[in-house]
C-alpha positions in Angstrom: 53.5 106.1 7.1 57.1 105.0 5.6 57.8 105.1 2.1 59.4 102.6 -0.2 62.7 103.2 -1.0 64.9 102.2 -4.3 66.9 99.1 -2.1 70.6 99.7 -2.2 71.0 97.1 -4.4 71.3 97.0 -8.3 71.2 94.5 -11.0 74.5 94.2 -13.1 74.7 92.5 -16.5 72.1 90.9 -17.5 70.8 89.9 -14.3 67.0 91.2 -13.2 66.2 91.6 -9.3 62.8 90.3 -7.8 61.2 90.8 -4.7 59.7 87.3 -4.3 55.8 88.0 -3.2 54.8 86.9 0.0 52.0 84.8 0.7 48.9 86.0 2.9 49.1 84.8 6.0 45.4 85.7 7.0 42.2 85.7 5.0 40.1 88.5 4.1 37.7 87.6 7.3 40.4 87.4 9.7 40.9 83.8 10.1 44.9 82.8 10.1 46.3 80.3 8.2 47.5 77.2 9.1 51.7 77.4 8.6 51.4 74.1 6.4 49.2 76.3 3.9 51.5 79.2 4.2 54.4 77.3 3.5 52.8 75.0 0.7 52.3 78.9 -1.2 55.6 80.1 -0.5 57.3 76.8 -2.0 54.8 76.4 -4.8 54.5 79.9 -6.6 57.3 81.9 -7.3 55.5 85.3 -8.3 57.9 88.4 -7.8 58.0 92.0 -8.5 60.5 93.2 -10.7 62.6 95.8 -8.9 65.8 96.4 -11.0 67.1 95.5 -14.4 70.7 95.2 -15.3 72.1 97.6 -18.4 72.9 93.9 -20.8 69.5 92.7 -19.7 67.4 91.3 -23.0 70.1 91.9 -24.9 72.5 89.8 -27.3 75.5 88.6 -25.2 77.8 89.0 -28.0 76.6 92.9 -30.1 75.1 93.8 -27.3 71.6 94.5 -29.6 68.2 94.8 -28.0 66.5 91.1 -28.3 63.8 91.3 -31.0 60.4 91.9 -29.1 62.0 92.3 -26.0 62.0 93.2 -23.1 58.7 91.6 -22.3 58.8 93.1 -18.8 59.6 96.4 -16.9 60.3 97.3 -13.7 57.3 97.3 -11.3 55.8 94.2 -13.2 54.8 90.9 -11.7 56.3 88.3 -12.9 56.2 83.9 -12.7 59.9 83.4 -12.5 62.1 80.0 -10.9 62.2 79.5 -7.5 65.4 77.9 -6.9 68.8 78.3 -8.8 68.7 82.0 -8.2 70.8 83.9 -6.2 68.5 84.6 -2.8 69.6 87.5 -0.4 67.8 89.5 2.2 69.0 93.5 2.6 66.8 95.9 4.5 64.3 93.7 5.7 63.4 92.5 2.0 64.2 89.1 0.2 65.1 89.2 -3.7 66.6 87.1 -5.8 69.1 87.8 -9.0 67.8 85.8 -11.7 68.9 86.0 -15.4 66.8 87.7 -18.0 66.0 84.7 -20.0 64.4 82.8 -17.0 61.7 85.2 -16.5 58.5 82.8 -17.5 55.6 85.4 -17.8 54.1 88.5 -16.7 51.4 88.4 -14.2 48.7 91.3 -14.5 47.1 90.0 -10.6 49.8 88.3 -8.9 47.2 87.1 -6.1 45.4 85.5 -8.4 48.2 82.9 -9.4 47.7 79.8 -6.7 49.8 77.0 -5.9 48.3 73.8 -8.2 49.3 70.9 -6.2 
């Protein structure tokens, strides 16, 4: 069994780093999905794990103060956030993307249960 690293990559600024999730490619009773269906997730739903958070992250650009109420998410949380106009990289057999803090759209308690709506 192989255990899950830190990555060797880090948020700066006020950037936050995502580990998009992946879709299921197979149901719970073994049947595999078509690729169409597989594809139609991935493009649809952009639910990722939070996996780093820069040091200016939910914070004022200008003092530097904590936002009021903020921040709504930690690390380890799931997350609805874009899926394009990030910054998309693969390291260590991995994707993420560096999104800023303010385009995080909500926190997702069961990240399988967010579908694509189509």
């Amino acid at each position: 069994m192989t255990t899950k690293t830190k990555p060797s990559i880090r948020a700066t600024g006020h950037y936050v780093l995502v580990a998009p999730r992946m879709p299921k490619t197979k149901t719970a009773g073994g049947i595999i999905l078509a690729d169409i269906s597989v594809e139609a997730e991935k493009m649809n739903v952009s639910v990722a794990r939070i996996v780093d958070i820069g040091p200016s992250a939910f914070r004022d650009r200008v003092t530097g103060e904590r936002w009021l109420g903020f921040p709504w998410c930690n690390i380890g949380d799931w997350v609805i956030c874009p899926k394009f106009g990030t910054k998309q990289l693969s390291m260590e057999d991995t994707n993420y993307s560096l999104l800023n803090d303010d385009e995080i759209m909500a926190v997702v308690s069961d990240p399988e249960a967010v579908k694509a709506y189509i």
